[in-house]
N, C-alpha and C positions, 0 to 999 in steps of 0.2 A: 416490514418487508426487508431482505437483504438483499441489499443490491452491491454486488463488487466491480462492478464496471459500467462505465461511463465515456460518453464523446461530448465535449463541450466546443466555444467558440470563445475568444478570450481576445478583445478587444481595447486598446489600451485609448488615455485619451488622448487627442490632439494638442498639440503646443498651441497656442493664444497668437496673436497674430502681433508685431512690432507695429506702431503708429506714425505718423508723418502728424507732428503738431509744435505748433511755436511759442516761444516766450509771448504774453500779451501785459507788457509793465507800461507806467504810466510814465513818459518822456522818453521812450525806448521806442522809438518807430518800428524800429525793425530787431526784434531779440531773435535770439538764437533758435535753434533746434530743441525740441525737449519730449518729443515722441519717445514715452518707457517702451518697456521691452515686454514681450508676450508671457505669461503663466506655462511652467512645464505641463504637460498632463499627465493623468493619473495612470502609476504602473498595476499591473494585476498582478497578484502573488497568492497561491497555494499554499497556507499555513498547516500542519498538520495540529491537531486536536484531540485527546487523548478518551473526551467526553462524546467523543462520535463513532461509530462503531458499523458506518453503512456509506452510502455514496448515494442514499436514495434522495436528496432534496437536487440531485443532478438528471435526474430522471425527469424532473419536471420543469425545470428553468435548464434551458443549454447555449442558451447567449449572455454573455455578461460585458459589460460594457462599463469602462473607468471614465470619471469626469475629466472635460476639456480642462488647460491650462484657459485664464481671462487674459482679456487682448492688453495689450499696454494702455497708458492715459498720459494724461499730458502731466507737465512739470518732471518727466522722467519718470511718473511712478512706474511699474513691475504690475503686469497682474498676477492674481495668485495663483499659484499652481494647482492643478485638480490633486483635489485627494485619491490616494491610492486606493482598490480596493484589493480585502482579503478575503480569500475562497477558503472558509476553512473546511477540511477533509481528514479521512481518519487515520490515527498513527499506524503506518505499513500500507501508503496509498504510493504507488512508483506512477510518476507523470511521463508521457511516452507523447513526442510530435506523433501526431495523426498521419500526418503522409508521407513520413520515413522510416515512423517506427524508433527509433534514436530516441535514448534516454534523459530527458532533461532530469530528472529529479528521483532519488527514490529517501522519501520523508517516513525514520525510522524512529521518528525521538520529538517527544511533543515540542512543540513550539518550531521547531525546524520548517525551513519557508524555503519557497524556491520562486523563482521570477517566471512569471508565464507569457508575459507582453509588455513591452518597458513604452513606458509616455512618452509624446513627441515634444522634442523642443521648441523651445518659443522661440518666436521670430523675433529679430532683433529693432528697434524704432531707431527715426531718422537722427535720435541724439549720437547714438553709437559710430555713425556714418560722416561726424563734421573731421572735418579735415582745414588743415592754414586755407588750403585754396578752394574747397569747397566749404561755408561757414554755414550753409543754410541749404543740407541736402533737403535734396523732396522723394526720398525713396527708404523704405521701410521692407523688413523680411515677412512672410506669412508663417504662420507657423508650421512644425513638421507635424505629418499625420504619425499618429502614433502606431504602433506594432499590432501586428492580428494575425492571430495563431489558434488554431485548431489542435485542441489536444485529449489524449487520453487517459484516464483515471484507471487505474487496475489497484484492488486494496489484495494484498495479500496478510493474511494472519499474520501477525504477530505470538507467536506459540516456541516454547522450547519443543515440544513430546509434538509427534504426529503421529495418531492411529491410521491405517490406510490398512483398507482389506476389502474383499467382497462385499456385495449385496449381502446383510442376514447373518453378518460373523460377528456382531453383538459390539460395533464398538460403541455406539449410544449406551448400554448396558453397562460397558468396562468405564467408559468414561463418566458416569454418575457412579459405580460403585466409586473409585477414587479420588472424587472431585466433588467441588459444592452445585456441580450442573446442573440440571434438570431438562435433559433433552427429551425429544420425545421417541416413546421404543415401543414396537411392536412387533409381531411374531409373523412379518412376511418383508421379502424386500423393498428396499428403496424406500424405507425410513425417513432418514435422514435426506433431506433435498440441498439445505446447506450446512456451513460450517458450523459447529458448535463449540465454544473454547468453554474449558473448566479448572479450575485452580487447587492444585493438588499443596497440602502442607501435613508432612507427617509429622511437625510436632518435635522434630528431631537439631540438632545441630546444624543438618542439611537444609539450605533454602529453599520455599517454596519454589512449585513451577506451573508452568500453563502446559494442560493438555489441548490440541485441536482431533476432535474428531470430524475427520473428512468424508462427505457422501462415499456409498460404496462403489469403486472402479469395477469395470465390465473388461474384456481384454480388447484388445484396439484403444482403450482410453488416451495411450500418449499422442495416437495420431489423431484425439478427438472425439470418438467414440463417446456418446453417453454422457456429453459436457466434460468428457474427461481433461481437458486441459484446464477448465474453469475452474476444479477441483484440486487435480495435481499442482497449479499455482498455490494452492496455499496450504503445502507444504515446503514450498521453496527456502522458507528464512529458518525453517526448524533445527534443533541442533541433531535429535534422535527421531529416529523412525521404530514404530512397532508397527512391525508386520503379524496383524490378526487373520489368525482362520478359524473356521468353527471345527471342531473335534468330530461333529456328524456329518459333515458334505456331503449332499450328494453326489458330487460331481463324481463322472470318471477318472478314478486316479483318488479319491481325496483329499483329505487335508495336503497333506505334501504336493498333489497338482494345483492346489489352489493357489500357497506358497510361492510354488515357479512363477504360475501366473501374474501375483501382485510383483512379484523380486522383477517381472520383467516388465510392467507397464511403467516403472518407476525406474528404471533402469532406461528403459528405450524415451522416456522422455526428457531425459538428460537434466542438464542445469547442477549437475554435480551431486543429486539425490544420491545419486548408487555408493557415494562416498561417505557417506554420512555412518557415523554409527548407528548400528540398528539391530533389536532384539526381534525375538517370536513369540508367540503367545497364544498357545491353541486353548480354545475357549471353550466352554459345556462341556467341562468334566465331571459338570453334577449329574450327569445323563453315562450309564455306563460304558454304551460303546466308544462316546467322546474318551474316556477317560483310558481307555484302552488305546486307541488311537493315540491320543497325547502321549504315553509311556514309550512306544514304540518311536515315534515321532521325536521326541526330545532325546531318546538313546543315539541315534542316528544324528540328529545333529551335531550330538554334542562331542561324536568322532570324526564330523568335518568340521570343528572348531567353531562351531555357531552355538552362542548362548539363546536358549529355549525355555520356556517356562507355559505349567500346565495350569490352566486358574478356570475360574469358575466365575463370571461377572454376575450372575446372580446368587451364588451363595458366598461368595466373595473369598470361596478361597485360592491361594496363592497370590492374590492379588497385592498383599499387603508387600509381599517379595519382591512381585514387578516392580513396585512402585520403589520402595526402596533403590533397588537397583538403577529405577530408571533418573530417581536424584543424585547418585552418586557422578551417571554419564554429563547429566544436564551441568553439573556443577565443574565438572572438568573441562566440557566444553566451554565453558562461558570464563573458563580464567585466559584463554586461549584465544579468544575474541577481539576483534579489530574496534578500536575507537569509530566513535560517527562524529561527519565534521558537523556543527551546528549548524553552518547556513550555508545554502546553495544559491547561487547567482546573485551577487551582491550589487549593490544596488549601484 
């Protein structure tokens, strides 16, 4: 099952409590103070994980809870501190406070951690407390309860290529002709219910890339429509967008109002998508009227300066073109590309 989102509870432990206890030596009636000092408790942290690929074991445990720091003992020892624990979650999981909304973390690069609830400190013992005039306090600190935070999981793809287009425009189809995928496809809408990523290598000079093919958007998607947001998130970190239509549409208007429609659901839902470089792709041009369509359609764009390509996901042609093309964009963006810092909230 994929699951991209998640509400958890993230509870750190308590600090250990300082003690009130004394020297007991033999000819020493009265020794000193020597109550140790409390155990820190355990911080929670969010490690990202490059071997996980869901947020589904959060669907079923939602409270997590870090070991107490041990109280002090006598002779001054220290208890020990609770061990931390790690949540691990999948690379392109962004952490989001539950009741602000505000960004703690967005974990883009394995290993990369972010602090969710930091441990309380231990309380300090009567040793720490002697002073010239006081030699034998009798007061000790409790420890501090630790941090408890409520927070949210959103995994968004990790994908260069984003296909986004209607119900029934074949991008399950396009994205197994060019990839090692194996999504599932058939001949009515809403296919696709989640995300499908596939790894395109043409074998060339140009480096491999990840396609994500995204369920199909309905119009209203940016304000939600149809889980349209659930959807549109993961296209967010993509470098290219291909915008799919089918060459036969029904729709009133055709291919070209289908076009408007996705350029605007992905436009009106902001986050900087509408900026991104981005191709067209009218698909079923092994079906004659497609292909008539697509010739018209690609003439027209290609006199408002938009790059268009006419392919065919089941007999695969033109496809080998898109792809092409579409490693040359990925590999220009990605020289262009901002460093990720390794570690978020340090310890």
């Amino acid at each position: 099952m994929f699951v991209d989102r998640a509400r958890i509870k993230a509870k750190a432990g308590d600090g250990g409590h300082g003690i009130i206890a004394f020297r007991r030596e033999k000819y020493v009636p009265r020794g000193g103070p020597s109550g140790g000092d409390g155990g820190k408790g355990g911080d929670i942290w969010a490690v990202a994980d490059e071997k996980l690929m869901t947020l589904r074991d959060f669907r079923y445990q939602r409270y997590y809870e870090a070991p107490r720091g041990e109280h002090g003992e006598g002779s001054r020892r220290s208890g020990r501190g609770g061990e931390d624990l790690e949540l691990l979650v999948p690379v392109g999981t962004a952490v989001l406070d539950a009741s602000t909304g505000d960004l703690i973390a967005d974990l883009v690069r394995p290993g990369q951690r972010a602090l969710l609830a930091k441990g309380g400190r231990g309380g300090r013992g009567n040793a720490r407390f002697a002073t010239p005039v006081d030699r034998a306090p009798r007061r000790a600190e409790d420890g501090r309860p630790g941090e408890q935070r409520e927070v949210l999981l959103e995994l968004k793809l990790l994908a260069d290529v984003g296909l986004v287009g209607l119900p029934n425009a074949g991008k399950s189809s396009l994205l197994a002709s060019m990839s090692r995928a194996n999504p599932k496809i058939a001949d009515y809408p809403f296919t696709t219910t989640q995300p499908n990523l596939g790894f395109v290598d043409l074998g060339t000079s140009v480096p491999p890339f990840v396609v994500a093919d995204i369920p199909g958007l309905i119009e209203g998607a940016h304000r939600g429509l149809g889980l349209g947001h659930e959807f549109l998130r993961h296209i967010e970190r993509t470098k290219v967008l291909v915008f799919l239509v089918d060459g036969c549409s029904p729709s009133e208007g055709g291919p070209l109002a289908d076009l408007h429609t996705v350029r605007r659901e992905v436009r009106l839902y902001g986050t900087g998508l509408a900026e991104r470089p981005a191709l067209v792709a009218i698909n079923k041009i092994d079906l004659p009227e497609a292909r008539r369509q697509a010739e018209r359609l690609v003439a027209a764009l290609a006199q408002e300066g938009q790059e268009a390509y006419a392919i065919s996901a089941v007999s695969g042609e033109g496809v080998q073109d898109l792809a092409a093309r579409l490693a040359e964009l990925v590999a220009g963006a990605r020289e262009g590309s901002i460093p990720v810092q390794g570690e978020i909230g340090g310890r």
